[in-house]
Structures are given as C-alpha cells and as structure tokens.
Rosetta silent file (secondary structure, phi, psi, omega in degrees, C-alpha in Angstrom):
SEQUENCE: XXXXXXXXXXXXXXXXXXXXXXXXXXXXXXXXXXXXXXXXXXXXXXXXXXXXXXXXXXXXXXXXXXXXXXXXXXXXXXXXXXXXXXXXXX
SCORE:     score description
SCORE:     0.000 S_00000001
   1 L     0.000  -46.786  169.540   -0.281  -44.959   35.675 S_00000001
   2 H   -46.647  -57.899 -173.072    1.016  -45.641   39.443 S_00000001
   3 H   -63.899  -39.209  167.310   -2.412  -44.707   40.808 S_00000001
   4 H   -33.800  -59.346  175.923   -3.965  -47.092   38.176 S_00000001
   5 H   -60.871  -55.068  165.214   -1.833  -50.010   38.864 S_00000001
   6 H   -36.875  -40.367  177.829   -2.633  -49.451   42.389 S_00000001
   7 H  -109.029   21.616  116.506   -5.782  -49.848   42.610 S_00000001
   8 H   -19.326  -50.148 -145.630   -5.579  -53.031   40.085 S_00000001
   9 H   -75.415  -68.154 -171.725   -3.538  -54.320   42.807 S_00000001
  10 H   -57.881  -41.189  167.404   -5.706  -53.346   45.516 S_00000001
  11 H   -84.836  -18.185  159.228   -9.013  -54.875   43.630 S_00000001
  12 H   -79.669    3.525 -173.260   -7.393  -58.086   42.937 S_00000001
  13 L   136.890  -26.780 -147.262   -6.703  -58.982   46.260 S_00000001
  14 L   -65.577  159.656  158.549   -3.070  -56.967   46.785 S_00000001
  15 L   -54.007   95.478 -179.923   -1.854  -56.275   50.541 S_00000001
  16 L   -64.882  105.038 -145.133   -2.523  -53.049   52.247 S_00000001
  17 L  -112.689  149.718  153.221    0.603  -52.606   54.047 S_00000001
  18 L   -57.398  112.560  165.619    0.294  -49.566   57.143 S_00000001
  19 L   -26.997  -38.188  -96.330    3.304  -46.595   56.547 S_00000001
  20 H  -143.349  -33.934 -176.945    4.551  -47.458   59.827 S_00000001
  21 H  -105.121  -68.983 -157.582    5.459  -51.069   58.210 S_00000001
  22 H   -48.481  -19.440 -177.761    6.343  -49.708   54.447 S_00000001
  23 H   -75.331  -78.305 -170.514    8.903  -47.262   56.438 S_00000001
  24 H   -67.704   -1.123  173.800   10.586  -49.995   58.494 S_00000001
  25 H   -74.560  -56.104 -173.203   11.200  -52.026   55.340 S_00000001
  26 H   -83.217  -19.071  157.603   12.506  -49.488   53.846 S_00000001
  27 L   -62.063   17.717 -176.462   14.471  -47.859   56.268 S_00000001
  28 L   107.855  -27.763 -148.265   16.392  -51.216   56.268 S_00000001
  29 L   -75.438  165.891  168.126   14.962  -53.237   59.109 S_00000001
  30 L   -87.215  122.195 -171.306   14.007  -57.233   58.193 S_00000001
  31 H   -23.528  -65.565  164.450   10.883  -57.878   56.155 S_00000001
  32 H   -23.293  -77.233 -168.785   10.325  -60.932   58.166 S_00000001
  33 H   -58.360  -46.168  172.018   10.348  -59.555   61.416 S_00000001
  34 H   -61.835  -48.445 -144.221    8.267  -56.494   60.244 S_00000001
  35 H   -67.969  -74.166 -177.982    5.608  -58.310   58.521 S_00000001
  36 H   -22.084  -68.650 -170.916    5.475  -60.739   61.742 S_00000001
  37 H   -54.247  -31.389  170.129    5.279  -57.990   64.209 S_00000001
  38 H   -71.666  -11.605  167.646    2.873  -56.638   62.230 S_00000001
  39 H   -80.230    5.737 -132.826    0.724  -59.617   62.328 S_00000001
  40 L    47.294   25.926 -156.057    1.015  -60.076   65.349 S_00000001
  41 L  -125.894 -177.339 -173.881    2.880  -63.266   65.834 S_00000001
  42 L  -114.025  165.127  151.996    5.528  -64.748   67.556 S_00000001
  43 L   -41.229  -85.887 -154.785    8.908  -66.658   66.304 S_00000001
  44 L   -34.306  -53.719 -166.286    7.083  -69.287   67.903 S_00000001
  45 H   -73.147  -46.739  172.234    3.601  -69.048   66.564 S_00000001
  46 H   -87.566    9.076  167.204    5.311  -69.076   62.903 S_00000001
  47 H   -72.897  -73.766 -166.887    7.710  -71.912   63.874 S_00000001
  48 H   -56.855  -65.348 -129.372    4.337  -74.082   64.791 S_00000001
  49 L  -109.933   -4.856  177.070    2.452  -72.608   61.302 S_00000001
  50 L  -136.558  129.020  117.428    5.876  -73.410   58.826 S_00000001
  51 L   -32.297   77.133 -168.552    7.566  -76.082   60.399 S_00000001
  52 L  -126.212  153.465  165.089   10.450  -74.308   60.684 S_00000001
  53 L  -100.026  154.195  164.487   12.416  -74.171   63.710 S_00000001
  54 H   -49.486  -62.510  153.664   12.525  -70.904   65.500 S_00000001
  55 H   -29.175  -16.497  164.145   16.341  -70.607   65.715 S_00000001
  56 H   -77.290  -72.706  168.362   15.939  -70.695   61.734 S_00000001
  57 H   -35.637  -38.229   84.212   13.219  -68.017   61.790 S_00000001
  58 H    36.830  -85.326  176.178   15.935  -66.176   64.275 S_00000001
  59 H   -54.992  -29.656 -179.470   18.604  -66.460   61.835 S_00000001
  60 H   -87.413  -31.989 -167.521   16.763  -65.202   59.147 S_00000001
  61 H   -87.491    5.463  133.649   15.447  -62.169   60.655 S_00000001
  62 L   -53.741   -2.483 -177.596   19.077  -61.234   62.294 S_00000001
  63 L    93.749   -0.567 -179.856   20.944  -61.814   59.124 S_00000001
  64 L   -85.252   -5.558 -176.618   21.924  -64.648   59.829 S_00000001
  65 L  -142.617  112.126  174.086   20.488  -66.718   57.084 S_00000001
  66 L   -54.777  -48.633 -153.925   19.028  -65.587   53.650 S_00000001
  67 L    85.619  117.271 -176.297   16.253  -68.268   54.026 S_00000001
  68 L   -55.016 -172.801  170.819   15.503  -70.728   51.382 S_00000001
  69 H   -76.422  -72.897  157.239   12.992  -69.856   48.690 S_00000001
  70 H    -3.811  -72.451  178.866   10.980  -72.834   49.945 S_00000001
  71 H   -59.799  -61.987 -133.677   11.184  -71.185   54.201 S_00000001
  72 H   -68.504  -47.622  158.462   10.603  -67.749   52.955 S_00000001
  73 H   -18.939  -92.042 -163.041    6.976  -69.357   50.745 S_00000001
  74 H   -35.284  -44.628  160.589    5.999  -70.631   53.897 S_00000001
  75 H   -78.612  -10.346  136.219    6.337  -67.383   55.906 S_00000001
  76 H   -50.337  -38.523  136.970    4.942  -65.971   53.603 S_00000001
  77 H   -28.004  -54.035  177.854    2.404  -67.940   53.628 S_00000001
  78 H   -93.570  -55.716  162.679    1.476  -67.732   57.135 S_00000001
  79 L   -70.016  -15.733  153.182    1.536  -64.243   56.778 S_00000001
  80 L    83.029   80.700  175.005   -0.562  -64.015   54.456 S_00000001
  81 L  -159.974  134.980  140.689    1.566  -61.515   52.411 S_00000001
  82 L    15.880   91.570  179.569    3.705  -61.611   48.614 S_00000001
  83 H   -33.224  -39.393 -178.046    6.844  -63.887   48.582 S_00000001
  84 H   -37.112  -50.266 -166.305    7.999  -60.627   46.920 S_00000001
  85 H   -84.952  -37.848  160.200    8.268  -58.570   50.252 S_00000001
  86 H   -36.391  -42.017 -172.330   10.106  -61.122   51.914 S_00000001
  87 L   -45.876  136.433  168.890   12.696  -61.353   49.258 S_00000001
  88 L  -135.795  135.528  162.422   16.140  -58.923   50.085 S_00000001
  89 L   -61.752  155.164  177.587   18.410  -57.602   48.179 S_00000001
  90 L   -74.896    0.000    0.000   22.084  -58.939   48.769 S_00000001
C-alpha cells in the first residue's frame, strides 16, 4: 500500500525530496532552511520572491518565529514544495 501511494504521489505531480534533505528534516534541523538550501536560495532571494522581510525568514528558520500560515504558503510557494513540509510540530 506505501509503495502504491507513492507512486500516486509521484505521478500526480508529488516532490522528490533527495535523502540527504528527508534526513535533515528529520533529524530535527528547520524545514525552511533545508528546503531553501536545497533550492538553492538565499534568505534574500526568498525575502525578494515572498515579500517577507529576511529578519522574518531568520526568525523562522532559528526558532524564533512559528511563521504565519499565510508566510509559510508563500515559502512554500517559492519553493515550489507542500505547505505540509514546512509545517512543525510544537
């Protein structure tokens, strides 16, 4: 059923994430910050693409902010990835 779903996922469209990013999620580190670095992008570059300020963007991926529903859309957005993986538990 897992392998099934999976490739559902994967033929509609779903996000192919690298181990090397599914790892640092899950080892703890913040979604944000991986998924960026994994695009490639800068605080900066996704400041300019959300109108967000960086010092927000900052805050969220230090812990310093949850990040609305609204912000985290938008970086999501821009990364072109699932609101879903953005999301953290408290």
């Amino acid at each position: 059923r897992i392998v099934t779903r999976a490739r559902k996922e994967i033929a509609s469209g779903g996000p192919l994430l690298p181990k090397g990013v599914v790892d640092r999620v899950a080892n703890g580190e913040n979604p944000v910050r991986v998924l960026r670095e994994w695009r490639d992008a800068t605080q900066m570059y996704l400041s300019f693409k959300t109108n967000l300020s960086q010092g927000y963007i900052s805050d969220i991926e230090n812990g310093r902010r949850v990040g609305t529903a609204a912000a985290l859309r938008l970086i999501a957005n821009v990364l072109d990835v699932p609101l879903d993986l953005l999301v953290q538990d408290p």
